[in-house]
N, C-alpha and C positions, 0 to 999 in steps of 0.2 A: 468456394473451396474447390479442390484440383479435384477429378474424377478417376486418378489413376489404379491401379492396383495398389500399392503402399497406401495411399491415401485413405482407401476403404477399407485398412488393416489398420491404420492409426484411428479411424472412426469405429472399429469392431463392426464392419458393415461386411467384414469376410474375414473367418476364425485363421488364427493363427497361433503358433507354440512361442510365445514372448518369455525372452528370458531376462531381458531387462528393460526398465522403461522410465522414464523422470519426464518432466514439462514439457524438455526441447527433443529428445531423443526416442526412439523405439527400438530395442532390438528382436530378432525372432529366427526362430530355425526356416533355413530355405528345404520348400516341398520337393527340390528335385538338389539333392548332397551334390558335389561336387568331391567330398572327401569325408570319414565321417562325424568331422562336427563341420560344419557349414550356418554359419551366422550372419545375418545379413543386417548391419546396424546402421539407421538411415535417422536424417534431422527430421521431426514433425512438420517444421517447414515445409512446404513443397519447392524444391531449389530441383529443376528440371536435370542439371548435367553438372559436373566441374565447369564447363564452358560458361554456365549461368552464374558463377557466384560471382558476387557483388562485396565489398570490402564489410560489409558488414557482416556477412556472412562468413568469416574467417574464423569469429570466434568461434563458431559452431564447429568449426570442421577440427577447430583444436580439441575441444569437449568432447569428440564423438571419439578421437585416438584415447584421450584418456579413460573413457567407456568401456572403449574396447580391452583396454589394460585389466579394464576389472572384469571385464567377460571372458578372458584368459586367464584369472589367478581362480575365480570362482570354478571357469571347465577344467582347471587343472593343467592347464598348459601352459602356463607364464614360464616356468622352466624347460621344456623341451621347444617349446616354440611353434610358430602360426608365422599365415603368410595372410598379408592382408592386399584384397584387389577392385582397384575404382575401375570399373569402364567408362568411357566415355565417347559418348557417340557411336551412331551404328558401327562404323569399322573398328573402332576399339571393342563390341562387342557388347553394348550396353543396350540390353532389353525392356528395361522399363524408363521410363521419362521420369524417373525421382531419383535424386541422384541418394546411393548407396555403395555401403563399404560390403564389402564380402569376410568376414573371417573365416579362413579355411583353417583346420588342424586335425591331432589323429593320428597320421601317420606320415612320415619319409614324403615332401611335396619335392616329386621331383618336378621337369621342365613344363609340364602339360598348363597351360593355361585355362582359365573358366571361363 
């Protein structure tokens, strides 16, 4: 098994504020906001980048937008709206080697990227 940070959040080997969670899915509040709800919904899989997935891995990444749908109606924001953001590799700006979605909501997201 991967040693990454997600990874030892999916293992409860480092606490984290999980708001939703099923077999293939985790999600959980990120420690440093971006805006302020900041939701970081990743596959249990360990799938390193968007670069890394594999055809089998599509299904997951369908599962994880509909996830996110209910992590939006549950925070309240399925009507004013979220912005959802994958990095992907260092210059896309992606910090962790597991690949994860970011939901941002809250308030007015203007231009600024995370």
């Amino acid at each position: 098994m991967e040693d990454c940070i997600f990874c030892k959040i999916i293992r409860r080997e480092i606490p984290s504020e999980i708001v939703y969670e099923d077999n293939d899915i985790i999600a959980f509040k990120d420690i440093q906001p971006a805006a302020p709800i900041h939701i970081l919904v990743i596959p249990k899989k360990h799938i390193p980048s968007l670069v890394e997935l594999t055809k089998e891995d599509e299904t997951i990444v369908g599962k994880i937008y509909g996830v996110i749908n209910h992590i939006a109606k549950e925070q309240g924001i399925l009507e004013k709206g979220y912005r959802v953001i994958v990095n992907c590799g260092k210059d896309g700006g992606q910090e962790v080697g597991h690949l994860h979605f970011h939901l941002l909501a809250g308030r007015k997201l203007g231009e600024k990227i995370v």
